[in-house]
N, C-alpha and C positions, 0 to 999 in steps of 0.2 A: 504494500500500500504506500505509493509515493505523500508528500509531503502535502499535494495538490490537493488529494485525495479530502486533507484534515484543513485547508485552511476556511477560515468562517465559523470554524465548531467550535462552541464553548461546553465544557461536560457541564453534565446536571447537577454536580455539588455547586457550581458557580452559580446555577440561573435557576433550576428547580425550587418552585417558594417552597415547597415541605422540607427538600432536603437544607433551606438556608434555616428554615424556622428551628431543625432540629438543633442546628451546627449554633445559631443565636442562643438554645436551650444549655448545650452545652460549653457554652462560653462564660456561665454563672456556675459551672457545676463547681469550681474552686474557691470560691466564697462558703459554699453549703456545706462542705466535705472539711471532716478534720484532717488535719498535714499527713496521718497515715492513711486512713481513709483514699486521699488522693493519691498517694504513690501506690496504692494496691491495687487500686482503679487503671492508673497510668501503666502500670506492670502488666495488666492484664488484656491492657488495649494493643499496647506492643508483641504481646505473646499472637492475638489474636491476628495481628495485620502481618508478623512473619510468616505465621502456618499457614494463611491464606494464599501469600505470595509465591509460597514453593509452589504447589500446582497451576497456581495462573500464569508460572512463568512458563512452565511444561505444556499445559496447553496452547502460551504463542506459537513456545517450537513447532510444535504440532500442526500448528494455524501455517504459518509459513513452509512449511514441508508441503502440507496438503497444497496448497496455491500454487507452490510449482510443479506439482504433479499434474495439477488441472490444469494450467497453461501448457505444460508440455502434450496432455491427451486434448489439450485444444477445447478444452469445454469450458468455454467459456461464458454460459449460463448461469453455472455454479459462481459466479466472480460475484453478484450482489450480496447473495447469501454469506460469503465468506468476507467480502466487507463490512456487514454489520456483525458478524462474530467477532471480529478483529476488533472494532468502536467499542463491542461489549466487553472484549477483555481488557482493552484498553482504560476502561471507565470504571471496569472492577479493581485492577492495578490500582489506577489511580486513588480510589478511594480508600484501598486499603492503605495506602503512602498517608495518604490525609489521619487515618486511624492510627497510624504508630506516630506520627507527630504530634496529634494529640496525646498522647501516652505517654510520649517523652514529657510532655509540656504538663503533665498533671505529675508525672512520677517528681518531675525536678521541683514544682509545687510544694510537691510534700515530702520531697528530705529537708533534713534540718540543716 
């Protein structure tokens, strides 16, 4: 998927109102949470966006193997489908990067 491909797209953590309302919720969650509280929290967001990342990275390879399979058997039908797979793991990536930054950001919160 060339570069062309992505320009004008903004993901839905950016522009989605629920996914913003959530991210504005959890932007007060450090005030509410006592200092361990939050590093347990922030530990546990990081744990959650690593294990998520190993297989969404295995399924790019994947993503990108298959696309050139299908270009090389020339089927070229298969290419819309396989570019909204790609948007989607792209947008699952992305958001779990957003989830372990938050988790840094609450774990640093709450060490002393």
């Amino acid at each position: 998927m060339s570069e062309a491909d992505w320009s004008g797209y903004a993901p839905p953590w950016e522009t989605d109102p629920a996914v913003l309302k959530i991210t504005d919720a959890l932007d007060d969650v450090p005030e509410q949470l006592a200092p361990e509280e939050r590093r347990r929290l922030g530990d546990l967001l990081i744990g959650i966006a690593h294990d998520a990342n190993n297989p969404i990275g295995a399924m790019t390879m994947d993503l990108f193997f298959l696309r050139a399979k299908l270009e090389e058997a020339a089927l070229t039908d298969a290419m819309p489908a396989l570019h909204n797979l790609g948007r989607s793991l792209d947008e699952l990536k992305a958001l779990m990067e957003a989830t372990g930054r938050l988790g840094h950001t609450l774990a640093e919160a709450g060490s002393p």
